[in-house]
C-alpha positions, 0 to 999 in steps of 0.5 A: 928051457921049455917054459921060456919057448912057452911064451915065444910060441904062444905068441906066435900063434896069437900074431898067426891067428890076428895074420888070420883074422886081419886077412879073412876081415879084409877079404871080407870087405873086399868080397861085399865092396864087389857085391855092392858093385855088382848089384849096382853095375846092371842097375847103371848098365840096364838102361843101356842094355834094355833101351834100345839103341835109337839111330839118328832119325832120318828127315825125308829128302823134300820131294817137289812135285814138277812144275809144269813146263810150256811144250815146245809151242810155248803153251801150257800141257792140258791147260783149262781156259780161264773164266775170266781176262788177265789184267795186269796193271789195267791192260788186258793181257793174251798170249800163250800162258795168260788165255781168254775164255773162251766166252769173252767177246767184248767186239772192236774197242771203240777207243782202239779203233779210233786211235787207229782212224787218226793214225791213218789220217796222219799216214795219209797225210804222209802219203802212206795209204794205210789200212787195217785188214784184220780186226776183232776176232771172235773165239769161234773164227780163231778157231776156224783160222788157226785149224785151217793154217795147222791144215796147210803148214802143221801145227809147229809152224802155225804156232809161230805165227798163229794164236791157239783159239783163247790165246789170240790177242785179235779177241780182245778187240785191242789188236790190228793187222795192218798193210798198205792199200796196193801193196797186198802182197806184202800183208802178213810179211815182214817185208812190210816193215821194210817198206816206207810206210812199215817204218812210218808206222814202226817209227809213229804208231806208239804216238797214238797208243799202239805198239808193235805187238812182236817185235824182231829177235822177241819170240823167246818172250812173246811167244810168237815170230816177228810179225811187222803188221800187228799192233795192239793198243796200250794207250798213249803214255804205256805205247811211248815207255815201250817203245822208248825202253825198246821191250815187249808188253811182257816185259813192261807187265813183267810177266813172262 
């Protein structure tokens, strides 16, 4: 009985020890598998744990310097008076942005002055008695001019109908001032241009080169109150598409 339980129970021992064997040889496996794994997680997660984390780069916002804007006068703060004139498509420009120096002294225009003479004749023959009263203006007289109506008005008045020295169109020689003989008390109104002879003028002047300088409901672009005796001469063919097109010398030039 003995010798039939030998091979039985040896048998189980050798199935116990390969039961053994197998599972020490599989957890063997298992051991190194997770070895391998984790020399080669830190490997892979280094790079995450030792770089830093970069946060998106923020572009600063663009910060524009302010432009310099007109004071409520219509003139530049702190602006230097140019060296030389502003032609723009050959005409001489002044006014509160686009100033003389204040050594540019070219005298009466020969051509202006005689476009005026003919004018006149012509309103003469209208009967209309016309004259030019103011002219050319030197630097130094704007100056005394327009210090003495800052003197007797302030300078918020004066400069709505009185050019800063450097800014007055009267320095370029180009512009008059203009009223009829006997009617003096109607320079420098615009009554004037009510008056017969300030609508021939109104009505003719662009015939022989001149327009009106700042017209009615324009001071937001001229910079200056409407003013019925000032004119300034462009020349003909420039004075006709103005006053066809009804706009100012800022608008034709397309400058503001």
């Amino acid at each position: 009985m003995k010798k039939k339980r030998l091979p039985i129970i040896i048998g189980a021992v050798i199935s116990a020890a390969l039961i053994v064997s197998i599972f020490v040889v599989i957890n063997y496996k298992n051991s190194q598998v997770n070895v391998a794994s984790d020399e080669e997680q830190p490997a892979a997660e280094q790079g995450k744990k030792d770089k830093p984390i970069k946060e998106p780069t923020k572009t600063p916002e663009k910060t524009t310097e302010p432009q310099e804007q007109p004071d409520e006068n219509g003139y530049y703060p702190n602006q230097t008076m140019p060296t030389d004139p502003t032609y723009i498509d050959g005409i001489l420009l002044a006014n509160k942005k686009y100033p003389l120096p204040s050594t540019f002294a070219p005298g009466e225009s020969p051509e202006a002055r005689q476009a005026l003479n003919t004018m006149i004749a012509e309103a003469k023959k209208q009967g209309f008695n016309l004259v030019a009263f103011s002219g050319y203006r030197s630097y130094d007289y704007q100056t005394t001019l327009y210090n003495n109506y800052v003197k007797r008005d302030g300078q918020a008045a004066a400069d709505r109908y009185s050019a800063r020295p450097g800014f007055s169109e009267h320095q370029t020689g180009l512009a008059f001032d203009i009223g009829e003989v006997g009617k003096e008390d109607l320079w420098l109104t615009e009554e004037f241009g009510e008056t017969p002879a300030g609508q021939w003028l109104f009505d003719n002047a662009a015939q022989f080169g001149f327009i009106l300088r700042f017209p009615n409901n324009k001071e937001h672009i001229t910079g200056y109150m409407y003013e019925s005796w000032h004119y300034r001469y462009v020349g003909t063919e420039i004075a006709n598409k103005i006053k066809e097109k009804n706009i100012t010398l800022e608008e034709y030039l397309g400058v503001e």
